[in-house]
FIPA-920643 format. One line per field, with one value per residue: residue number from 1; residue in one letter; z, x, y of N, C-alpha, C, O, CB in turn; chain. Coordinates in nm, 3 decimals, decimal comma. Each point is the difference from the previous one (the first is absolute). Glycine has a CB too. Layout:
N
pos: [NUM|...];
code: [a|...];
n.c3: [Z|...];
n.c1: [X|...];
n.c2: [Y|...];
ca.c3: [Z|...];
ca.c1: [X|...];
ca.c2: [Y|...];
c.c3: [Z|...];
c.c1: [X|...];
c.c2: [Y|...];
o.c3: [Z|...];
o.c1: [X|...];
o.c2: [Y|...];
cb.c3: [Z|...];
cb.c1: [X|...];
cb.c2: [Y|...];
unit: [A|...];
//
This chain:
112
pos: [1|2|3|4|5|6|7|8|9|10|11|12|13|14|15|16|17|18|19|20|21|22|23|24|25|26|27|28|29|30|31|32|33|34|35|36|37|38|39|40|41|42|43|44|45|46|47|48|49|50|51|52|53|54|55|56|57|58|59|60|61|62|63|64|65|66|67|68|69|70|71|72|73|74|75|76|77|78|79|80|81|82|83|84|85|86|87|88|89|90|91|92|93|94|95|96|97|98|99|100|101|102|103|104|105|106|107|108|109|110|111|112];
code: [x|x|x|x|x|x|x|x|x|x|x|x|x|x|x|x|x|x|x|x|x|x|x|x|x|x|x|x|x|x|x|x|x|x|x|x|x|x|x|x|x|x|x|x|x|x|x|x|x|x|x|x|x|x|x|x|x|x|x|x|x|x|x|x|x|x|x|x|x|x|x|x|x|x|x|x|x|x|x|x|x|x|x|x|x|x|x|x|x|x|x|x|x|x|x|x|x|x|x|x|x|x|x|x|x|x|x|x|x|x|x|x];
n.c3: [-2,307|0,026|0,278|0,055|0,128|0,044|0,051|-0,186|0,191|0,261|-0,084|-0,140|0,183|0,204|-0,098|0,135|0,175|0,071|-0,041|0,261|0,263|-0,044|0,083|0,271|0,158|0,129|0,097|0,208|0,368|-0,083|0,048|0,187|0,030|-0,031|-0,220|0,013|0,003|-0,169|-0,248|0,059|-0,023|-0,289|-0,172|-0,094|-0,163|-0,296|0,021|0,099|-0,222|-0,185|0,043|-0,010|-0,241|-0,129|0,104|-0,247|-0,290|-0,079|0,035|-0,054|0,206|0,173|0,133|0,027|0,236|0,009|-0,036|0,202|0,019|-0,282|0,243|0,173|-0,173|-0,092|0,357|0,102|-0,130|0,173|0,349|-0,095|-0,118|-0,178|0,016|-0,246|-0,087|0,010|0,051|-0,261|-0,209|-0,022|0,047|-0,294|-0,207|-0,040|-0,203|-0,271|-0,103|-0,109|-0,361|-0,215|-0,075|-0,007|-0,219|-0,211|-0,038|-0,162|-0,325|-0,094|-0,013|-0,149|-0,109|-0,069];
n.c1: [0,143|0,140|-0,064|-0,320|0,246|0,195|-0,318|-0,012|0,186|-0,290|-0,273|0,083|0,164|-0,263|-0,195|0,262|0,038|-0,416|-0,064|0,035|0,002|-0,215|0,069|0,113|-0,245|-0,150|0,255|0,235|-0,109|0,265|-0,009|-0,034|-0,373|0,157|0,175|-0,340|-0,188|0,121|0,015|-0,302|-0,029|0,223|-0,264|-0,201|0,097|0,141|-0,320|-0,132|0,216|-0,065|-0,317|-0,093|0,078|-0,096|-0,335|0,143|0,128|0,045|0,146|0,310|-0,057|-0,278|0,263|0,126|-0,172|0,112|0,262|0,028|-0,144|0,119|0,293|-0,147|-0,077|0,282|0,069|-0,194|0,249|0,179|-0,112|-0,064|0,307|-0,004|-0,397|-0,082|0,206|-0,163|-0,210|0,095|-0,029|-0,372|0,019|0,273|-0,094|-0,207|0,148|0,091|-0,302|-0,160|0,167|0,022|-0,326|-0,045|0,297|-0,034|-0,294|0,038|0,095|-0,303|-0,197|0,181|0,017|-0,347];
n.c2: [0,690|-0,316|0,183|0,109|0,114|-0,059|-0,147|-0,305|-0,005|-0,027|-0,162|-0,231|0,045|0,051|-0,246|-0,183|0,205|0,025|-0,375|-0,020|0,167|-0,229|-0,307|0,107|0,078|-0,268|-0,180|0,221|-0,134|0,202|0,244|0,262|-0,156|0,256|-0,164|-0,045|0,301|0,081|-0,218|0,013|0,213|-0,176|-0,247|0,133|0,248|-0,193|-0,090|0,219|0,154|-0,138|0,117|0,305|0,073|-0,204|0,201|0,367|-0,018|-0,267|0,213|-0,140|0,369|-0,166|-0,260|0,220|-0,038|-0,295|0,062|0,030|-0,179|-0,158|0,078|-0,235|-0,267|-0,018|-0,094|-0,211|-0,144|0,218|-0,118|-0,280|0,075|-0,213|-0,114|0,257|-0,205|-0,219|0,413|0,113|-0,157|-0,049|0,320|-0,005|-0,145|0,167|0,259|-0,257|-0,179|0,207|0,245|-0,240|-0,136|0,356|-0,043|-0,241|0,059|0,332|-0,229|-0,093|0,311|0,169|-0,303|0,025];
ca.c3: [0,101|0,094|0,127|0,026|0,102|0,145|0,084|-0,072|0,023|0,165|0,027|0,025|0,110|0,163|0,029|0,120|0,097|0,090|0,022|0,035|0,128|0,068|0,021|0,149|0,062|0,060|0,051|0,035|0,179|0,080|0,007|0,109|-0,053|-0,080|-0,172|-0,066|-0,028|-0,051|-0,130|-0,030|-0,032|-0,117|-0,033|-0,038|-0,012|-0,154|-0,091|-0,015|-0,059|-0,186|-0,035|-0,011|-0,118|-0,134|0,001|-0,001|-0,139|-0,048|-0,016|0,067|0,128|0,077|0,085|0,080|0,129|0,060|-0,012|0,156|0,031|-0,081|0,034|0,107|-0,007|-0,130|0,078|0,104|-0,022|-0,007|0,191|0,093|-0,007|-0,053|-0,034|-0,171|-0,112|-0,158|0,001|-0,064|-0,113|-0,112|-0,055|-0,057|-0,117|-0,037|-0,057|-0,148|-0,096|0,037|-0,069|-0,085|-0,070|-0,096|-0,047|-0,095|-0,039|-0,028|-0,153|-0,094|-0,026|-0,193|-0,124|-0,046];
ca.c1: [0,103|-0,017|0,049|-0,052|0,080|0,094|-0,058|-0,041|0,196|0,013|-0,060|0,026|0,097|-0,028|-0,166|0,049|0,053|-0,033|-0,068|0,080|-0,007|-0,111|-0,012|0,093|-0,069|-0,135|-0,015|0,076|-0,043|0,111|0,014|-0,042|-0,137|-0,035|0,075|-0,064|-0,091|-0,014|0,017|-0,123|-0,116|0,072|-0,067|-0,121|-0,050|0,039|-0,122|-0,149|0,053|0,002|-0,119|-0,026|0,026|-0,005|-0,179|-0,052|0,116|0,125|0,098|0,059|0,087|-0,067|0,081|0,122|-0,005|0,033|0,165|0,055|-0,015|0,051|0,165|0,035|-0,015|0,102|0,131|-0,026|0,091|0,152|0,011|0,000|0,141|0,008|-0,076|-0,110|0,040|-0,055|-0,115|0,052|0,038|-0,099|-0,106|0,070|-0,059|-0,191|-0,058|0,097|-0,078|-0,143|0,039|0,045|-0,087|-0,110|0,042|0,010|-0,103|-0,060|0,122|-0,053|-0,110|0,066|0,050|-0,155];
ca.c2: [0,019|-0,108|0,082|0,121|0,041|-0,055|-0,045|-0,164|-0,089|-0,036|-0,073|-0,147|-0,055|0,010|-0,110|-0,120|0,020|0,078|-0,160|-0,031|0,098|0,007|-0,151|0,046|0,102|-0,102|-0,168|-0,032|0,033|0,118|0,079|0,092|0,081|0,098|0,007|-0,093|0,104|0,067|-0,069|-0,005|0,148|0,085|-0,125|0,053|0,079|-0,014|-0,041|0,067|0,077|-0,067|-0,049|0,115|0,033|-0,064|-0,008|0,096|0,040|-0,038|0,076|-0,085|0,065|0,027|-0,067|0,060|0,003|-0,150|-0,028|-0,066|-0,106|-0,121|0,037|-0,044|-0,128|-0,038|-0,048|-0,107|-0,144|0,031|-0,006|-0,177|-0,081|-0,120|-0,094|0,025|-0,001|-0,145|0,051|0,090|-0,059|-0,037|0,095|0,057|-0,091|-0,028|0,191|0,065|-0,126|0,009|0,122|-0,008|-0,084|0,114|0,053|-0,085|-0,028|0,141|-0,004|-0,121|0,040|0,124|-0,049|-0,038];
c.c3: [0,100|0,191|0,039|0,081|0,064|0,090|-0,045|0,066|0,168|0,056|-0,030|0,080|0,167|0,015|0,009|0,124|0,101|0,033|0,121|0,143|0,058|0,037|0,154|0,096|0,060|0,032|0,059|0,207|0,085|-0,026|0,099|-0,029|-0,023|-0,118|-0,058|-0,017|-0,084|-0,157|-0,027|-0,036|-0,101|-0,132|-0,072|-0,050|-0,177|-0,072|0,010|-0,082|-0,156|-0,066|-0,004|-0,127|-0,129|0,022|-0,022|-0,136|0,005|-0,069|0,064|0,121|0,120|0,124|0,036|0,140|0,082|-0,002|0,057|0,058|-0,086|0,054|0,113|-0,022|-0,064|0,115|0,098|-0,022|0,035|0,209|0,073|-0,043|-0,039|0,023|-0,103|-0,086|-0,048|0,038|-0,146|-0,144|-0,092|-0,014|-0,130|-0,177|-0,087|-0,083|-0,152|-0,110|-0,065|-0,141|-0,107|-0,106|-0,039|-0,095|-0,147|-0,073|-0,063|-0,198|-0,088|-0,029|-0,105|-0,076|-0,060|-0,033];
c.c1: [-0,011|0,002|-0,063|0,065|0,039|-0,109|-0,093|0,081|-0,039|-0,103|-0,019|0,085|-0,033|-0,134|0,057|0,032|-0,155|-0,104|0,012|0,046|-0,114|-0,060|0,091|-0,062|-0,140|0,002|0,099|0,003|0,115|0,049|-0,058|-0,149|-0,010|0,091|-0,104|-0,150|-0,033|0,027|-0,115|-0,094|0,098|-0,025|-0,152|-0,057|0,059|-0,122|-0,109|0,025|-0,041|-0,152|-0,103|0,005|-0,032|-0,188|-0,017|0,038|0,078|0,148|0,117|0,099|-0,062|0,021|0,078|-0,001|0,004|0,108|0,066|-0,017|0,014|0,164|-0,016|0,001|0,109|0,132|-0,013|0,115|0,118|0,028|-0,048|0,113|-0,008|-0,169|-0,145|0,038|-0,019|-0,141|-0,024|-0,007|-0,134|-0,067|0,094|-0,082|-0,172|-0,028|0,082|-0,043|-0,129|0,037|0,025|-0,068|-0,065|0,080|0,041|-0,142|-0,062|0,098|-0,066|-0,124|0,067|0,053|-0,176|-0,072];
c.c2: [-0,115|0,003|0,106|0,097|-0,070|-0,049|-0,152|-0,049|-0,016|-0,038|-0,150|-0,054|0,052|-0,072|-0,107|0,025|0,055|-0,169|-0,059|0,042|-0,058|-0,145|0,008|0,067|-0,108|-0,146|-0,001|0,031|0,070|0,122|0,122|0,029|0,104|0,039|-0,061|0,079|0,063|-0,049|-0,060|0,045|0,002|-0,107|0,022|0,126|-0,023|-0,107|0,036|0,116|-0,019|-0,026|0,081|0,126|-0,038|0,006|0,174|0,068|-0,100|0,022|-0,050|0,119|0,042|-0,123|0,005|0,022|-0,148|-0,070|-0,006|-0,095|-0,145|0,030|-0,128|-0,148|-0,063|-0,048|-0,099|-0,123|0,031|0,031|-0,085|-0,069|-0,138|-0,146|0,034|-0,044|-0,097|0,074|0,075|-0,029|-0,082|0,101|0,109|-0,051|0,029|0,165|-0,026|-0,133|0,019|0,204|-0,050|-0,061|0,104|0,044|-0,076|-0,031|0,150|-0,028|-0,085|0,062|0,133|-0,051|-0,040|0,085];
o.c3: [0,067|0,071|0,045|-0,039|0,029|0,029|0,083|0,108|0,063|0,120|0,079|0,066|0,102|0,105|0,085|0,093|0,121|0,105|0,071|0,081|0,116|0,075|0,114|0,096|0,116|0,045|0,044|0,055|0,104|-0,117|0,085|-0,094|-0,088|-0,056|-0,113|-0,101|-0,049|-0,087|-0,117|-0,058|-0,071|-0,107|-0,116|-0,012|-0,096|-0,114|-0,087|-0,083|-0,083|-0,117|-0,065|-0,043|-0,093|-0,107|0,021|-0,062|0,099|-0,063|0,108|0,079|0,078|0,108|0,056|0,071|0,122|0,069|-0,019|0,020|0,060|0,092|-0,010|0,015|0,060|-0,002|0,018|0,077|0,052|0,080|0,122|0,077|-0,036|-0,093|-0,044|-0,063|-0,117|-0,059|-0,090|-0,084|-0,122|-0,099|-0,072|-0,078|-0,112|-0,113|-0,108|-0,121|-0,101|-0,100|-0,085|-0,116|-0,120|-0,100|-0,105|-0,122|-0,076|-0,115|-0,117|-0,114|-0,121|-0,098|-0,058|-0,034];
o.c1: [-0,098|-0,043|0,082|-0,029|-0,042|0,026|-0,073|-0,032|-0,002|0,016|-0,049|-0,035|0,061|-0,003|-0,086|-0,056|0,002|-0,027|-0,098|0,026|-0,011|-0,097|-0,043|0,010|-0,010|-0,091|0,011|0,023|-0,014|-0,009|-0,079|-0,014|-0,086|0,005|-0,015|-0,070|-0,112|-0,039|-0,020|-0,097|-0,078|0,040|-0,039|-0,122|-0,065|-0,047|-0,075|-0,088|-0,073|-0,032|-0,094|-0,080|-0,033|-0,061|-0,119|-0,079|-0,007|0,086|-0,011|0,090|0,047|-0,059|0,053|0,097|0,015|0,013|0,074|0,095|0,002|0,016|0,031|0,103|0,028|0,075|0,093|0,094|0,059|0,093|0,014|0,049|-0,113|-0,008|-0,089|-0,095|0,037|-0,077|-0,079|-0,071|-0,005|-0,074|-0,063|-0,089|-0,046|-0,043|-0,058|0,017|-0,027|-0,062|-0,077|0,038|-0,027|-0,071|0,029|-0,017|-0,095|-0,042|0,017|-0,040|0,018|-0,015|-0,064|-0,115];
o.c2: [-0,033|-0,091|0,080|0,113|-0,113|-0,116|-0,055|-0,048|-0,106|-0,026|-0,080|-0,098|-0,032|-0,063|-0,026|-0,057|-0,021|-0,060|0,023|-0,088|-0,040|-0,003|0,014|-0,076|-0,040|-0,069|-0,114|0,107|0,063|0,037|-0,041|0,079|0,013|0,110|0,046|-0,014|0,013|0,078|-0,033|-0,048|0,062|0,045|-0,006|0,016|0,043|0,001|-0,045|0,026|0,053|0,022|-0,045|0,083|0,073|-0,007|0,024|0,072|-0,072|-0,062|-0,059|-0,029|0,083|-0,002|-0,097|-0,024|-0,004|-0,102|-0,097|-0,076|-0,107|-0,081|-0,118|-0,067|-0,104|-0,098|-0,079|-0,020|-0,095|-0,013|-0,008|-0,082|-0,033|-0,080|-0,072|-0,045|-0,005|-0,076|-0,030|0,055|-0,010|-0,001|0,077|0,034|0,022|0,025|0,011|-0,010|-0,065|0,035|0,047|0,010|0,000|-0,006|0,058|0,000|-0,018|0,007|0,033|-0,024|0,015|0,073|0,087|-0,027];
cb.c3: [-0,097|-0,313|-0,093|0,006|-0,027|-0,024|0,008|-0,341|-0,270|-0,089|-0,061|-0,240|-0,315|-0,054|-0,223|-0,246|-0,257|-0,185|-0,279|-0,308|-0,200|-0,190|-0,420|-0,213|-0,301|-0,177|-0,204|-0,369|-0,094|0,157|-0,271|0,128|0,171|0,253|0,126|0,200|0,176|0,306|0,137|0,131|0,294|0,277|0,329|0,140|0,382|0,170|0,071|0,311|0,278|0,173|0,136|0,255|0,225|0,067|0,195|0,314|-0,100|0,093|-0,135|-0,317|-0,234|-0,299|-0,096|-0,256|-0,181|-0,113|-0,079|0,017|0,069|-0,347|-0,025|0,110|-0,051|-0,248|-0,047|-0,075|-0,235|-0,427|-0,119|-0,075|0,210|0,152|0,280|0,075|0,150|0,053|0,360|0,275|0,264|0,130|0,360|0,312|0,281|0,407|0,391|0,265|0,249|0,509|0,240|0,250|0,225|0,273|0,337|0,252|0,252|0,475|0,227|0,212|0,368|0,163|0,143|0,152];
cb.c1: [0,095|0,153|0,101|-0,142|-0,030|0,184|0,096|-0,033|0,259|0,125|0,009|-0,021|0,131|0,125|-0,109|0,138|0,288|0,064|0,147|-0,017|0,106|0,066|0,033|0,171|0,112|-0,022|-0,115|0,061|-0,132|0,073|0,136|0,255|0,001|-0,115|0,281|0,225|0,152|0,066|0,242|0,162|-0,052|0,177|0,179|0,129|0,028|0,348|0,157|-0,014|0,243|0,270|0,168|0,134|0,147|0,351|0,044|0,067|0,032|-0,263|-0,136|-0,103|0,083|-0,087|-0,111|-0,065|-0,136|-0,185|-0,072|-0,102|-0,112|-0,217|0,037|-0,182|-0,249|-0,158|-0,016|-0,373|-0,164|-0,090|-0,028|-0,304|0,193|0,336|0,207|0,031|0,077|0,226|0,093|0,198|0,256|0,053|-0,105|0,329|0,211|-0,070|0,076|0,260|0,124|-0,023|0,158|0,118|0,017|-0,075|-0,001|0,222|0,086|0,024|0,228|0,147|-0,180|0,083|0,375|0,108];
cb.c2: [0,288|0,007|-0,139|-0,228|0,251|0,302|0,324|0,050|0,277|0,168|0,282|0,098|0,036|0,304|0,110|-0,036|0,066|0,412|-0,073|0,063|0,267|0,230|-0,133|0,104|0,292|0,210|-0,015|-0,081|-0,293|-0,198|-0,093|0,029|-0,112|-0,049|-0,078|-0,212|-0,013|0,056|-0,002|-0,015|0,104|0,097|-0,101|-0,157|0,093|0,030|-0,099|-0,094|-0,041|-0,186|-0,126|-0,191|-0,037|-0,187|-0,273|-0,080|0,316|0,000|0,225|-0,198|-0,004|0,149|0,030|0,123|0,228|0,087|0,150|0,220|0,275|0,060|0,449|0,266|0,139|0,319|0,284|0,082|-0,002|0,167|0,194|0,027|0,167|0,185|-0,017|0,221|0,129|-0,263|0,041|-0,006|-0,005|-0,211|-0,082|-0,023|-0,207|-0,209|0,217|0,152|-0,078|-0,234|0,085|0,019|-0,215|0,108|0,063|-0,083|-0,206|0,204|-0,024|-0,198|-0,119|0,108|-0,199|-0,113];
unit: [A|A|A|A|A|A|A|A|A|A|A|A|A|A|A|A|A|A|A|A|A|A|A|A|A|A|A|A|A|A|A|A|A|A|A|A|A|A|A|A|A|A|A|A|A|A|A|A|A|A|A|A|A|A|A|A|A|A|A|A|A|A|A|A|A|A|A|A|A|A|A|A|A|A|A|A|A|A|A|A|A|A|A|A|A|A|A|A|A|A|A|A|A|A|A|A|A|A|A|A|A|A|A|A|A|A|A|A|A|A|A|A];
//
């Protein structure tokens, strides 16, 4: 099966966008500090979260409780607006590239 679930499809297409939030979120110096606060705690908790998880199981619905905070991150780029988007676009490029070399590279290994 090439598609395990709907939640594969939406996770590849949202890990740039949340990529990306989160690159935005820590280098970017404007804006209101307690937006920035708090995108910060919602930042850190998806990856201690994530990293918590992947070091305990690897279950993949034991990353549901962290799903919000990937959403939220996913949206950040769409509420800084225009000077992310050649940001956007290499991390875009880079993730779906990077998807498409394991998936290729996984195909050549089961043909063999």
């Amino acid at each position: 099966v090439w598609l395990r679930s709907l939640n594969a499809f939406w996770t590849v297409l949202l890990t740039p966008l949340a990529f990306t939030g989160f690159i935005a979120i820590f280098f970017r110096r404007s804006g209101e500090v307690v937006q920035r606060q708090a995108l910060c705690f919602i930042a850190i908790v998806f990856v201690v979260g994530g990293a918590m998880v992947g070091a305990t199981t690897m279950e993949v619905r034991h990353y549901s409780a962290f799903y919000p905070a990937f959403v939220v991150l996913a949206a950040v780029p769409f509420a800084i607006g225009p000077p992310v988007t050649i940001l956007l676009r290499s991390v875009t490029r880079t993730w779906l590239g990077g998807v498409l070399a394991v998936h290729f590279l996984w195909a050549i290994l089961k043909v063999l």
